[in-house]
C-alpha positions as CSV (number, residue, x, y, z in Angstrom):
1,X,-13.0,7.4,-17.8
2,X,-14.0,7.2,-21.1
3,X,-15.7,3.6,-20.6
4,X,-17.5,5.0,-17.7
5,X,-18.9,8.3,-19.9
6,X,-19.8,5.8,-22.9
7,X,-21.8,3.4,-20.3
8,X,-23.8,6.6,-19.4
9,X,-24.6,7.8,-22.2
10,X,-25.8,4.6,-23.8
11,X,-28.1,4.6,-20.3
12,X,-29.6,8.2,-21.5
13,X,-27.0,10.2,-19.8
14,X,-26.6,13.3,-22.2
15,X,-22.6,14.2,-21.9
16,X,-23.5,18.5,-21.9
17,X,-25.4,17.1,-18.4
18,X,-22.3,15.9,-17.0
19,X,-20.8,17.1,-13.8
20,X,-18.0,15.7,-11.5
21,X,-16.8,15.6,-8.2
22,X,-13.6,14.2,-7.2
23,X,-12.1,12.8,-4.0
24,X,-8.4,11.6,-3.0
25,X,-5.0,11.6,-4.8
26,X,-3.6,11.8,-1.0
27,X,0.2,11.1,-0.6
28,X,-0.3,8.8,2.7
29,X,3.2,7.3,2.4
30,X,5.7,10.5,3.4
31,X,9.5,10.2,2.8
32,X,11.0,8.0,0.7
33,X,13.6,6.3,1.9
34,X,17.1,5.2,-0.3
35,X,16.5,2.7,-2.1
36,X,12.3,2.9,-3.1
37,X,11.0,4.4,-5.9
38,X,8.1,4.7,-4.2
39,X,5.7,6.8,-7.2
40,X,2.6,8.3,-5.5
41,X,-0.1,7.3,-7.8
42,X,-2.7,9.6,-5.8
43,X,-0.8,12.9,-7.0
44,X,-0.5,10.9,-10.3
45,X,-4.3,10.3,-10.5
46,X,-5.3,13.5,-8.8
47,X,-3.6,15.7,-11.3
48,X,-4.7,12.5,-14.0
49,X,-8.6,13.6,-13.5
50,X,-8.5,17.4,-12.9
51,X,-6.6,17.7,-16.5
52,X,-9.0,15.1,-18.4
53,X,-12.4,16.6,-17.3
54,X,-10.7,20.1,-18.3
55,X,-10.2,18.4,-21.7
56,X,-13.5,16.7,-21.9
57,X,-15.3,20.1,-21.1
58,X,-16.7,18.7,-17.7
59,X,-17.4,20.8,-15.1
60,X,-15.6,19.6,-11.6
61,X,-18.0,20.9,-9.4
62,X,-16.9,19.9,-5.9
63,X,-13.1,18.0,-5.2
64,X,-10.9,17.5,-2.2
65,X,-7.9,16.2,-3.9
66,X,-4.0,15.9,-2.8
67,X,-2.6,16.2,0.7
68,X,-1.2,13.7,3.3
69,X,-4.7,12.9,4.7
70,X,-6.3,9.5,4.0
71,X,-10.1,10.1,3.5
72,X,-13.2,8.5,3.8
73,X,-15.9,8.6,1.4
74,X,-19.4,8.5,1.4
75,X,-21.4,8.6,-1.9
76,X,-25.2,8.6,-2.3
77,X,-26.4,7.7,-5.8
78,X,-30.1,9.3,-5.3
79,X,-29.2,12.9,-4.6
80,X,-25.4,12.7,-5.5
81,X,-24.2,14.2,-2.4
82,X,-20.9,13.4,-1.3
83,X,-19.3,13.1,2.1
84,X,-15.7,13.3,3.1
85,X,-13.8,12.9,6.2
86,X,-10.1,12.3,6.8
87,X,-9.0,9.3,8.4
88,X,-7.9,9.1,11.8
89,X,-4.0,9.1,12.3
90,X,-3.6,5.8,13.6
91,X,-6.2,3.9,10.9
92,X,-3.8,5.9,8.4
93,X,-0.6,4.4,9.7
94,X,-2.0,1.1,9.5
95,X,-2.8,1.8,6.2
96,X,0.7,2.6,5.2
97,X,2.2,-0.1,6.9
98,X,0.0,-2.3,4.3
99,X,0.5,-0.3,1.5
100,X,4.5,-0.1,1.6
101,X,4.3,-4.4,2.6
102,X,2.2,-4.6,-0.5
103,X,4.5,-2.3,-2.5
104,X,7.9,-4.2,-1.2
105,X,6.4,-7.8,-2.2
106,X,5.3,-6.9,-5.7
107,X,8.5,-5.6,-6.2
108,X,10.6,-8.5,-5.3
109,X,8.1,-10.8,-6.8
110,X,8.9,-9.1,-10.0
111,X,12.5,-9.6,-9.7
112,X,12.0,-13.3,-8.6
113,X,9.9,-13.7,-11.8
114,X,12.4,-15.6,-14.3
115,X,12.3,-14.5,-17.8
116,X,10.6,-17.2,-20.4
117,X,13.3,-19.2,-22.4
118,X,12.5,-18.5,-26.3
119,X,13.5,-21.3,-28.9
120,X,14.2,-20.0,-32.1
């Protein structure tokens, strides 16, 4: 956040000009079964970006953050207008599917990983 803020202000942004608007954190994959330690970075982020524009004195002026919902987002650059819509059930499950066969094969691949033999 604070690499994005710099590169602004070095463009003529003034920092007392900035306002934000904030979109996602939702927790798509429900129930955790035994066994993962499934971390739902959304919430983590969500509650991440609320706290550090609080800190940094920026105003959040629009945000749909949290919930179970998958969203989609539309940004336009010339106006700043935002649109948001939740995602349709069965593109969500589709998502989750990948996510948790993402999340399953960085995990083993972390445990197949050997550690490095050190000569001292």
């Amino acid at each position: 956040m604070e690499l994005l803020i710099n590169g602004m202000t070095k463009l003529g942004g003034r920092r007392e000009n900035l306002r934000a608007k904030a979109f996602g954190g939702a927790s798509m994959i429900a129930g955790r079964t035994r066994g993962e330690n499934f971390v739902c970075v959304g919430e983590v982020n969500a509650r991440f970006i609320v706290e550090f524009l609080k800190t940094d004195g920026i105003p959040l002026v629009a945000s749909d953050l949290g919930g179970d919902v998958g969203r989609v987002i539309h940004f336009f650059s010339d106006d700043f207008a935002v649109y948001s819509r939740t995602m349709g059930k069965i593109r969500q499950e589709k998502i989750v599917l990948e996510e948790k066969g993402f999340w399953k094969r960085s995990t083993k691949e972390e445990k197949d990983v050997a550690e490095p033999e050190i000569w001292l």
